[in-house]
N, C-alpha and C positions, 0 to 999 in steps of 0.2 A: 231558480233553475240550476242543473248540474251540468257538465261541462268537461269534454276530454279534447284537446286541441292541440294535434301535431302541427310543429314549424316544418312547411316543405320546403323545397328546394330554393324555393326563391325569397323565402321568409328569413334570413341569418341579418344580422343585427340592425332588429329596429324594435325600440320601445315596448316593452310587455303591454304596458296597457292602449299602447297606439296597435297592436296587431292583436288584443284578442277584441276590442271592441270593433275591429275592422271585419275579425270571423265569426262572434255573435249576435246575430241577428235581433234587432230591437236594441240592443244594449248600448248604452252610451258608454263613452271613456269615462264620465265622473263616476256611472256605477261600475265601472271594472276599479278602479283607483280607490274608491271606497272598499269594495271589494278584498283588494287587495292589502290596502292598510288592516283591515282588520284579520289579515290573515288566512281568510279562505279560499286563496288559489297558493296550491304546490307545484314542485319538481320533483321526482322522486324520496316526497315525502319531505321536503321544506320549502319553508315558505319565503315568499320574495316582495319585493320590491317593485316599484314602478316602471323605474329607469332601468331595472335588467334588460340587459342586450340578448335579444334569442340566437340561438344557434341550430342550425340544421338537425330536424329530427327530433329535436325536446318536445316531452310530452306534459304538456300545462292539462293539471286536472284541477276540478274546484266547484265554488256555486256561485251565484249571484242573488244576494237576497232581492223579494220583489220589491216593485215600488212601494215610498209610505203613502198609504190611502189617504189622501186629503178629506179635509171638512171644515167646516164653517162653524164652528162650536162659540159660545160667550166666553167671556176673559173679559178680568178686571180689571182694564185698562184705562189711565187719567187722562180723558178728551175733554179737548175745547170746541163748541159746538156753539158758532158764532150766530146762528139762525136756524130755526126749524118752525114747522108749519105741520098741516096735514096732508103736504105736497112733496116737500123735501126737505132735504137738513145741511146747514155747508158749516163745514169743519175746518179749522186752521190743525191743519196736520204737524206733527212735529217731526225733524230731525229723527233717523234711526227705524222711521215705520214705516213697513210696505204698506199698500191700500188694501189687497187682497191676499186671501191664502195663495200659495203656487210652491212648485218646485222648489226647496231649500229655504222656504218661510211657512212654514206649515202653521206659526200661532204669533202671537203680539202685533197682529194686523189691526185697521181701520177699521175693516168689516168683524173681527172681533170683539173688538171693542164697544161698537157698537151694538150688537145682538145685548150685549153682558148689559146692554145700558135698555135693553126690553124696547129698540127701537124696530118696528115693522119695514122692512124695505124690499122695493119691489122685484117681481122675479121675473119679471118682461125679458131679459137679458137671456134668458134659458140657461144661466148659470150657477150653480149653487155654492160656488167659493167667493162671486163677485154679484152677489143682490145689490140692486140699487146703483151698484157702479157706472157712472157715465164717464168720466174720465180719470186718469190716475195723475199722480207726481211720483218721480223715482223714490226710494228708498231716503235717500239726505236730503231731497229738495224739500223746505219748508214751506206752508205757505193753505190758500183755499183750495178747498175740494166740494164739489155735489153729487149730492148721493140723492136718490130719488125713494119717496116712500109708495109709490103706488106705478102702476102700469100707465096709464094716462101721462103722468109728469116724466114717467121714465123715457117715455116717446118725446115728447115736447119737447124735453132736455137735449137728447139724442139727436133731432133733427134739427136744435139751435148750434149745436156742436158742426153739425156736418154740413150745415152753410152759412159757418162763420159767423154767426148769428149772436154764437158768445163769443165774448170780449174776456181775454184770458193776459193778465199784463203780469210780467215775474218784473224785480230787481236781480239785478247780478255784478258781483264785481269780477273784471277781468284784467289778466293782463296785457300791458300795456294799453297802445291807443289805436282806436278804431278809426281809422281810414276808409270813405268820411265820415264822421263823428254823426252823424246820420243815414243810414241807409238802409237797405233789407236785402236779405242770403237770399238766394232760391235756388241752392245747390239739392238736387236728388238726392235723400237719403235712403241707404237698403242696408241689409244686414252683412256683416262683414264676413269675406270668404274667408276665413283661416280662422279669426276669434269670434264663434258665434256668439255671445253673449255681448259684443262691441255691436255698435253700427257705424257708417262711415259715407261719406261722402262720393257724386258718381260724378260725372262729369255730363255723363250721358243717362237716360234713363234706361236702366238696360239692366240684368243681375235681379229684378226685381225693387229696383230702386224706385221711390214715388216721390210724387212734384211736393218740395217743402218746403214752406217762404218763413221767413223770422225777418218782424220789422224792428229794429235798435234804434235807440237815441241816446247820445253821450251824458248824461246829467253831471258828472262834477271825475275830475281827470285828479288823481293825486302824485306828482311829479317824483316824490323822495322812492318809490318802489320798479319803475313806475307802474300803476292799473288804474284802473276807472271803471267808475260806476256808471252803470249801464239797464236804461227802462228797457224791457223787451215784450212785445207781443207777437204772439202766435197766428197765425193765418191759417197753420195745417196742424196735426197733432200728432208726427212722426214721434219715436222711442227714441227718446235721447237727443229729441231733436236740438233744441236750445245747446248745448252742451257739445254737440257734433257742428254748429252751423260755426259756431262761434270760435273753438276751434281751428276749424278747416281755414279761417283769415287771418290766425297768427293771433290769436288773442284769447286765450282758453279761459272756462271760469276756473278762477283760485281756489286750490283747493282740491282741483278734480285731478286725478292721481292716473285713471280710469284713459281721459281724453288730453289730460294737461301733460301726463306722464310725471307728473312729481311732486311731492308733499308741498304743503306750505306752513309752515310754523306760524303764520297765524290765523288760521283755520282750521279745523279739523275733517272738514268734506265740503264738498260742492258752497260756495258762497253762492247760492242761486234762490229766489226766497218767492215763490207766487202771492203775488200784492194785494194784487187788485181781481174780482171777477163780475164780468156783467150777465145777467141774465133777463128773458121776459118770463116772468111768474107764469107756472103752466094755465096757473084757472084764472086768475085775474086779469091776466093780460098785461101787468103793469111791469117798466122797468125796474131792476131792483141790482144797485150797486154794493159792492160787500168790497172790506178791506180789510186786511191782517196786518198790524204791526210787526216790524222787523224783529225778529230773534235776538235773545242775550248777544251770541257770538257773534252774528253779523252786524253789531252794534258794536262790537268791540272791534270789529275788525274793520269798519269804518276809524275810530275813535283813533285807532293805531294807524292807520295810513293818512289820518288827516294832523297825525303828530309828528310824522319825520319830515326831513329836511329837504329841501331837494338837492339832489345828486346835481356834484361837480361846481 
């Protein structure tokens, strides 16, 4: 789309790309900022910057290129595909992969991966970026994933999810120590009013926030940093939930930059790793337990916390 947009009288110095994505309709601030990096919004024939301050009367001309059309295409991508049937298939996801295509991950997904591996999965979901998908892990969380191959399993799946029916346990190391060294959050989580791409804790359910329990157990406390390792299971399946519960009590996972607010040198994202998953087989009926061993890094980054000293 193209685009001619006077600053009126009450527009003088605030953000170029916080006041044209405020005056073009549909458009978000990251495509005005993209936008704008790449040059195709002017002032009288130059081009600007993000953080230009507007002043009364300037006249911003420009376009905004459209969205990228998403798909679901193959890609030859190296997956670990811990179990598969003619029901469903469950993946130890790695580090660095979304599960499905979306906004700002358009290829080197899950569901990539698996198409390129001539895997059928089902379209029950009415989605065609996320076939098969019944539940995600963020981007760095390592660990089990189920993906469903047919419509029957995708329901089955679906509604053992949604009355906690599956048993979804991560490892996570966090800092410091959890007071009590057993317990469970059931702080509301909604999406956060200022950084959408965050979520956060409510006190009340209110904002659109929903009921979120994470139950913890302390497994082994290492005194030299201090942090501890910590079993966690899910009760509810909020975005970012683990990550935001754990947090919000003063013990963030190491690592997380995102919720922790700051690097950890030894780590390089989220030390959060899904373990363990239970499920009841959609056609068999039968329980069926699956585990992933812990990752290189979060192998080391045990090894390193179980080698310092303890402080003072």
């Amino acid at each position: 789309m193209t685009f001619e947009v006077t600053a009126g009288e009450d527009d003088g110095g605030i953000r170029l790309d916080r006041f044209l994505s405020t005056r073009l309709e549909g458009v978000s601030r990251t495509a005005v900022q993209k936008a704008l990096k790449a040059g195709l919004v002017t002032l009288d024939g130059r081009t600007l910057s993000a953080n230009h301050k507007t002043r009364v009367g300037e006249v911003f001309r420009g376009s905004i290129p459209p969205p990228e059309q998403l798909s679901a295409e193959p890609e030859d991508i190296p997956l670990d595909v811990v179990y598969e049937d003619d029901d469903l298939i469950i993946v130890d996801k790695p580090a660095g992969m979304v599960v499905h295509p979306a906004k700002g991950h358009a290829r080197d997904t899950l569901v990539n991966a698996l198409l390129f591996k001539g895997k059928t999965l089902s379209d029950a979901g009415g989605d065609e970026l996320r076939p098969g998908i019944v539940h995600r892990l963020d981007k760095d969380t390592t660990g089990l994933v189920a993906v469903a191959k047919n419509a029957a399993a995708h329901a089955s799946l679906s509604a053992q999810l949604k009355s906690r029916e599956m048993g979804r346990e991560y490892l996570a190391v966090v800092k410091g120590t959890l007071k009590p060294p057993v317990g469970e959050i059931t702080k509301p989580i909604g999406r956060h009013t200022v950084h959408r791409k965050k979520m956060t804790v409510s006190e009340a359910r209110s904002s659109g926030a929903r009921e979120a329990r994470t139950l913890y157990e302390t497994l082994e406390f290492f005194p030299g940093i201090p942090a501890s390792l910590v079993k966690v299971r899910l009760k509810t399946g909020r975005t970012h939930q683990i990550r935001v519960h754990l947090a919000s009590v003063g013990n963030p996972v190491m690592g997380d930059e995102v919720y922790g607010k700051q690097k950890s040198p030894l780590i390089a994202r989220p030390a959060l790793h899904a373990a363990k998953l239970t499920l009841v087989h959609p056609s068999s009926g039968k329980t069926m337990v699956f585990e992933a061993p812990l990752p290189a890094d979060f192998e080391r980054l045990l090894a390193s916390l179980r080698s310092r000293p303890r402080r003072g």
